[in-house]
TIPAVO-290439 format. One record per residue (C-alpha): z, y, x; residue number from 1. Coordinates in steps of 0.02 Angstrom, whole numbers, plus 50000, padded with zeros to 5 digits. Example, Ala and Ser with C-alpha at 12.3 -4.5 7.8 and 13.67 -1.06 7.14 Angstrom:
! TIPAVO-290439
SITE    up north  east zaro
SITE 50390 49775 50615    1
SITE 50357 49947 50684    2
***
This chain:
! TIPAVO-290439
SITE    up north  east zaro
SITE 49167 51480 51378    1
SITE 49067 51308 51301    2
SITE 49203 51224 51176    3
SITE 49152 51048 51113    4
SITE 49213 51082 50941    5
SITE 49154 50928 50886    6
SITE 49252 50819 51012    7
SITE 49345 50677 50945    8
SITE 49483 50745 51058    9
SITE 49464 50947 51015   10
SITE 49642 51015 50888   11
SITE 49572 51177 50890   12
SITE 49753 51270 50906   13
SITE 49834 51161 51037   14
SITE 49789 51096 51219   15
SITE 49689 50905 51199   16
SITE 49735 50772 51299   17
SITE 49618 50764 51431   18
SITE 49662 50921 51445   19
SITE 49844 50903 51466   20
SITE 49817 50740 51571   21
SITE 49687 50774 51678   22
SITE 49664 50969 51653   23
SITE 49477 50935 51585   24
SITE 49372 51105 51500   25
SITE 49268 51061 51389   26
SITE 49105 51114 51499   27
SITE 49074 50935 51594   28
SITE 49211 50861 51520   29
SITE 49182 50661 51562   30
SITE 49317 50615 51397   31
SITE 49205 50712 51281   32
SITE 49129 50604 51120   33
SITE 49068 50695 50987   34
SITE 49118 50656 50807   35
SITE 48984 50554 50712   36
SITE 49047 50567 50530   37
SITE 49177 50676 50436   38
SITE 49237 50575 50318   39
SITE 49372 50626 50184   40
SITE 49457 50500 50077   41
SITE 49576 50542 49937   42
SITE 49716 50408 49908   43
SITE 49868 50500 49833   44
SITE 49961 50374 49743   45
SITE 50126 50299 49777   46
SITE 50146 50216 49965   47
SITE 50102 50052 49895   48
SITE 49956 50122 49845   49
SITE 49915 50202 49992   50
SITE 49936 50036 50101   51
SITE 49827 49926 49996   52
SITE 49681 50049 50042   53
SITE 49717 50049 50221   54
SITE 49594 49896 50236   55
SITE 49445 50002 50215   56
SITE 49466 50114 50360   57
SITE 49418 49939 50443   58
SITE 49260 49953 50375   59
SITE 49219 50122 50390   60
SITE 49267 50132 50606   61
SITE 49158 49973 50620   62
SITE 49025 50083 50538   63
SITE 49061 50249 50610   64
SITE 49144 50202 50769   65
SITE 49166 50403 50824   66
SITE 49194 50474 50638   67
SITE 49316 50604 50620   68
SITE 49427 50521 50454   69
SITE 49552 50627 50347   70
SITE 49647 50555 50200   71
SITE 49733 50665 50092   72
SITE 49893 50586 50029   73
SITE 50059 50603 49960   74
SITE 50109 50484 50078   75
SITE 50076 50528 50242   76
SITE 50214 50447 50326   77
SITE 50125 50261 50294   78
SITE 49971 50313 50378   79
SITE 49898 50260 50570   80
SITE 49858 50383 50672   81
SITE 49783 50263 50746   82
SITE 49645 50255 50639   83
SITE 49649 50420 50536   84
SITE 49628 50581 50632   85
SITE 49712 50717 50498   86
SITE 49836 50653 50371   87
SITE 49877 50801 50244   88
SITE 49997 50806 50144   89
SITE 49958 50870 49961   90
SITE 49977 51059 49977   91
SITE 49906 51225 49959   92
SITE 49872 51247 50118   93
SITE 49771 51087 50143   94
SITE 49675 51107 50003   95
SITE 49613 51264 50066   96
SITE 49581 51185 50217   97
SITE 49472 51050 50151   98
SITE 49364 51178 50049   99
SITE 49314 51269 50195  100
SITE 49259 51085 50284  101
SITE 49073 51006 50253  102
SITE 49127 50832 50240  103
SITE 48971 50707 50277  104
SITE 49060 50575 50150  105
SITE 49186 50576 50014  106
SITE 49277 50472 49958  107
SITE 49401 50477 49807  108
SITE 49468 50329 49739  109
SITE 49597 50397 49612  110
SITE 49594 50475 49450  111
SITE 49708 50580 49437  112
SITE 49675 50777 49381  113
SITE 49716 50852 49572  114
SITE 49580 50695 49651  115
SITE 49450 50703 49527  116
SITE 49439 50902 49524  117
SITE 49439 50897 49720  118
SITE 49290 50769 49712  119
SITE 49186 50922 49613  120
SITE 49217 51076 49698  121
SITE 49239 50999 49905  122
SITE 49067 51013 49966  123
SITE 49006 50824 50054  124
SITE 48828 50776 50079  125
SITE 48892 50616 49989  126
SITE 49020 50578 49855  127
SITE 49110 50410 49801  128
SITE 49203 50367 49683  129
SITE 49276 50472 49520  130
SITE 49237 50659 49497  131
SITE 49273 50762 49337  132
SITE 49181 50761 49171  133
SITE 49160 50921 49060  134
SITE 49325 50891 48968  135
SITE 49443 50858 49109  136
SITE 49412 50686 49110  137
SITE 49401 50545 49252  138
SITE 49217 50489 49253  139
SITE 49127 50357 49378  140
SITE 49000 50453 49506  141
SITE 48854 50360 49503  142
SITE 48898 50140 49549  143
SITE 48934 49991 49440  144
SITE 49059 49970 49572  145
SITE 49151 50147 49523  146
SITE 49082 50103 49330  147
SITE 49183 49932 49326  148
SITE 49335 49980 49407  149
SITE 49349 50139 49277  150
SITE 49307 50035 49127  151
SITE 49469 49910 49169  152
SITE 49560 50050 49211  153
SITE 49526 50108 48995  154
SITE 49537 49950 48905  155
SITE 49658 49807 48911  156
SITE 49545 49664 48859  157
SITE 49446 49716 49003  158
SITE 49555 49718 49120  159
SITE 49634 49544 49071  160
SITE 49441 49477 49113  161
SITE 49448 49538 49288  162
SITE 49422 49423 49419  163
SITE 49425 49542 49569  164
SITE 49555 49587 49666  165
SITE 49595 49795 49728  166
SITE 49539 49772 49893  167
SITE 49377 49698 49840  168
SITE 49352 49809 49695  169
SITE 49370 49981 49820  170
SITE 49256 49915 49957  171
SITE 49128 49880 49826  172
SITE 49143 50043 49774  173
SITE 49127 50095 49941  174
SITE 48957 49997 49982  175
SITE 49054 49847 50073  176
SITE 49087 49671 50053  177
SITE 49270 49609 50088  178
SITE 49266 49498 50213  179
SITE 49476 49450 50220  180
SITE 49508 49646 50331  181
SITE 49685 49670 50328  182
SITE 49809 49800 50289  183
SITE 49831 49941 50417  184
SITE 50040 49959 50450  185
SITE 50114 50031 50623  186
SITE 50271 49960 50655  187
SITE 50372 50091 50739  188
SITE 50549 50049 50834  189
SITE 50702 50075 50774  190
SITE 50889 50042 50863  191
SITE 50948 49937 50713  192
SITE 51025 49770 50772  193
SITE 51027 49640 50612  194
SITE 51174 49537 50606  195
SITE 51056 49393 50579  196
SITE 51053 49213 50632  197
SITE 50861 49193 50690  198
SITE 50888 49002 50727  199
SITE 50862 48992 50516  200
SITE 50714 49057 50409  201
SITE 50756 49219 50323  202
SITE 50717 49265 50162  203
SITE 50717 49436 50095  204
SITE 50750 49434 49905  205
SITE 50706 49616 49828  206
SITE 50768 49639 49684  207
SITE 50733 49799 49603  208
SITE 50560 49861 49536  209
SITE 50578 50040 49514  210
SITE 50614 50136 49349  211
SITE 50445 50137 49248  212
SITE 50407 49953 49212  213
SITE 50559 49888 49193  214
SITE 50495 49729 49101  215
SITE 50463 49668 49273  216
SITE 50674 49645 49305  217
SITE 50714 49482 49332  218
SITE 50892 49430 49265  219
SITE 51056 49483 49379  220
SITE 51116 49284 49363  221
SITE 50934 49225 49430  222
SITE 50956 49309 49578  223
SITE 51117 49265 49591  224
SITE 51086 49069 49589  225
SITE 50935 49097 49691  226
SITE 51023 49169 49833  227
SITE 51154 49031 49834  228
SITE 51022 48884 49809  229
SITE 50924 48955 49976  230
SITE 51086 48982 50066  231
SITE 51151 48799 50032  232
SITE 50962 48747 50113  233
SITE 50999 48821 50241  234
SITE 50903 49002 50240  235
SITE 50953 49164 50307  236
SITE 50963 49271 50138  237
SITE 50954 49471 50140  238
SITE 50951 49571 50004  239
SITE 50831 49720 50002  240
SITE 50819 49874 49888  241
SITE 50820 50060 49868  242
SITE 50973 50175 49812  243
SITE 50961 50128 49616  244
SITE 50973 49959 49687  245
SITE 51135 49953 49789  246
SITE 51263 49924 49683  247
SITE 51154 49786 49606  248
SITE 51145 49722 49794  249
SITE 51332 49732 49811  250
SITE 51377 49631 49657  251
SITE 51242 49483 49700  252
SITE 51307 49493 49896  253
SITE 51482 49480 49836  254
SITE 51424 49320 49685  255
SITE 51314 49237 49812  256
SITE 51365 49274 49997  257
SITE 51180 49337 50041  258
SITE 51191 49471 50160  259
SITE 51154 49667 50122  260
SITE 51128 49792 50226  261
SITE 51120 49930 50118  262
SITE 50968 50071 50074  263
SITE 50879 50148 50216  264
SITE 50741 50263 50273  265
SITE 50567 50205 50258  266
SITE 50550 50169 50439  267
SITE 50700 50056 50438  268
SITE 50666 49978 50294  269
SITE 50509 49916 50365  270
SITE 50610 49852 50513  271
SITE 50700 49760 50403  272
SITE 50572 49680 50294  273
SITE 50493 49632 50463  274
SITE 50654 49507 50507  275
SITE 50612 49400 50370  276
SITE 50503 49234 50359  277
SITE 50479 49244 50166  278
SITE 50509 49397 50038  279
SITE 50531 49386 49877  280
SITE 50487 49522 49757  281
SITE 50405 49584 49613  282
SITE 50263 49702 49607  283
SITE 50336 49842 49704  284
SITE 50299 49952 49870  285
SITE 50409 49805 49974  286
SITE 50247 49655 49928  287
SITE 50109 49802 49978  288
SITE 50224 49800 50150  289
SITE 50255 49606 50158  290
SITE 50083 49603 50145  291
SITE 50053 49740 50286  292
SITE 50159 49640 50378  293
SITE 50111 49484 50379  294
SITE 50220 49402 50298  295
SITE 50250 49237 50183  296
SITE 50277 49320 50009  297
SITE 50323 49248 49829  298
SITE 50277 49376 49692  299
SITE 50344 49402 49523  300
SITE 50214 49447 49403  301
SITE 50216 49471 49211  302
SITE 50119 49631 49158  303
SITE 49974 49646 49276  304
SITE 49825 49554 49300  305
SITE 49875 49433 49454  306
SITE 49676 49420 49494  307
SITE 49727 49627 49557  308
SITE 49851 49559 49702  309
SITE 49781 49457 49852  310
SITE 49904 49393 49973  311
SITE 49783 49336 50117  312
SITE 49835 49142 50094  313
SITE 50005 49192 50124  314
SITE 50101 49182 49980  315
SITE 50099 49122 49774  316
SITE 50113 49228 49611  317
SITE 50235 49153 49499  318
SITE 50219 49204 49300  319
SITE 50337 49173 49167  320
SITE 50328 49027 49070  321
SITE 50305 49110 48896  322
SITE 50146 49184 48827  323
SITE 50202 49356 48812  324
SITE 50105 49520 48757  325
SITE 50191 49653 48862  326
SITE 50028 49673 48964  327
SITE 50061 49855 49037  328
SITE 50229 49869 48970  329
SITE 50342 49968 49022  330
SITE 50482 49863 48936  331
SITE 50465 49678 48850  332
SITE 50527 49642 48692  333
SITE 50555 49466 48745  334
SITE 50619 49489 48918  335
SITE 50485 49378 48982  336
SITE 50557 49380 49163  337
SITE 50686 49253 49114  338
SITE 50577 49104 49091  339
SITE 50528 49121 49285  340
SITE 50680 49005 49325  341
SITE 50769 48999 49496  342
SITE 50728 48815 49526  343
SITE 50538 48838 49507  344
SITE 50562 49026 49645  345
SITE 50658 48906 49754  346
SITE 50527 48760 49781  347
SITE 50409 48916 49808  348
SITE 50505 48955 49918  349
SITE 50524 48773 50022  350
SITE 50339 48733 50013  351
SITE 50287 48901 50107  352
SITE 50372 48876 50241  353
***
């Protein structure tokens, strides 16, 4: 029996779906298109992380309208598959998948010791991005591109010069220019009704930024006054977190009279960033999913370069007003975060809308 195994359509274990719709073999089979690429990228990182690469795939279907795309990920759950045919989880199993694949192109854009030591022994006709040096280390492949982005990744000074955003840095890297693609971020249904007034703006305030840079907190009482201010102009104002931040979210519901929902699954979390008009947040997974979405976003910064972060003309990075040195940080000596008043986050605020 002829089998198309390189049909964008063929799974190899299970029936395809011209198969199941239309009963279709593979012999004369009018749905068959063959694969033009296999392309692997390696994006492991958090699911911030993840998102803000989404962008290229963009760029890569425009290219290779047929190719066959995997991304290995520790985040599988934020991926299309839509636009990536196999998302693998980081496992055993997949890794001895992938070594027994001849990928056309590569691509690994971390640095990690699992990505780079996957970028030397997978076998692709072409590599991008970081491989492995004789002494374990993350080294560039062959690009300025890959050479600039490693260099800012090892020195601060450097990295306080850049002028290039993620997005732009990683298509570079890949051989593209950015030309404004957006994120890639399936919005999937959910049952949940919001007890929300939709005749107002709402603003999402999220207040936590995870457990290893916790210079980036701003003060309880900030939030606090923020939520009232918006709520006395009239906003719609939910509170949004994780777990570590509920009780948090139940003391500044209770001070201010914001509403809170409480900590949910990714999926409905993302249903529930999607309500708002405006979020507010600091460098966490809930911007790289405003962003995803769409939406109008203020952004805390104080330890990053802000050049890293583009917002796609829909939003404004507020700093501290203090000349601090906690660049990379993971606490601040001065607690920086509390010269970003509430009055100066709430005409933010106004003027986006």
């Amino acid at each position: 029996m002829h089998i198309n195994f390189d049909c964008i359509h063929f799974r190899g274990d299970v029936p395809c779906k011209p198969h199941k719709e239309f009963g279709y073999h593979c012999e004369g089979c009018p749905s068959y298109e063959k694969f033009s690429k296999k392309i692997l990228i390696i994006k492991l990182g958090a699911i911030g992380d993840v998102i803000r690469t989404t962008p290229l795939l963009r760029k890569i279907k425009n290219e290779f309208t047929n190719a066959q795309i995997t991304w290995l990920t520790y985040s599988p759950d934020i991926l299309s598959k839509n636009w990536v045919n196999r998302i693998l989880n980081v496992s055993v199993e997949n890794i001895e998948l992938l070594k027994n694949i001849n990928f056309d192109w590569l691509i690994n854009l971390d640095k990690d010791p699992i990505s780079i030591s996957l970028t030397n022994s997978l076998t692709a006709k072409k590599k991008t991005g970081y491989s492995i040096d004789e002494f374990g280390h993350a080294k560039p492949i062959a690009t300025d591109a890959e050479t600039h982005k490693w260099l800012t990744g090892l020195f601060d000074d450097l990295n306080k010069q850049n002028a290039k955003h993620y997005v732009q840095e990683i298509f570079e890297i890949c051989g593209y220019d950015f030309k404004g693609e957006e994120y890639i971020l399936d919005l999937q249904t959910t049952d949940n009704q919001w007890d929300l007034n939709k005749s107002k703006k709402i603003i999402g305030l999220n207040t936590g930024c995870g457990n290893r840079w916790t210079s980036r907190l701003w003060p309880m009482e900030y939030w606090i006054k923020l939520a009232k201010d918006l709520i006395s102009y009239g906003y719609e104002v939910i509170l949004l977190g994780g777990e570590q931040e509920d009780e948090k979210n139940k003391f500044i519901q209770k001070e201010s009279g914001a509403k809170y929902f409480g900590y949910f699954s990714l999926n409905i979390f993302i249903d529930l960033l999607n309500q708002c008009n405006t979020i507010v947040t600091a460098v966490t997974m809930a911007m790289h999913l405003a962003v995803g979405l769409k939406k109008n976003l203020i952004l805390f910064n104080n330890i990053f370069n802000k050049n890293e972060f583009y917002l796609y003309g829909r939003g404004e990075i507020l700093e501290p007003d203090f000349d601090c040195d906690c660049y990379f940080s993971p606490t601040c000596p001065n607690n920086c975060m509390q010269y970003l008043i509430p009055e100066r986050v709430l005409e933010a605020v106004k003027s986006i809308q």
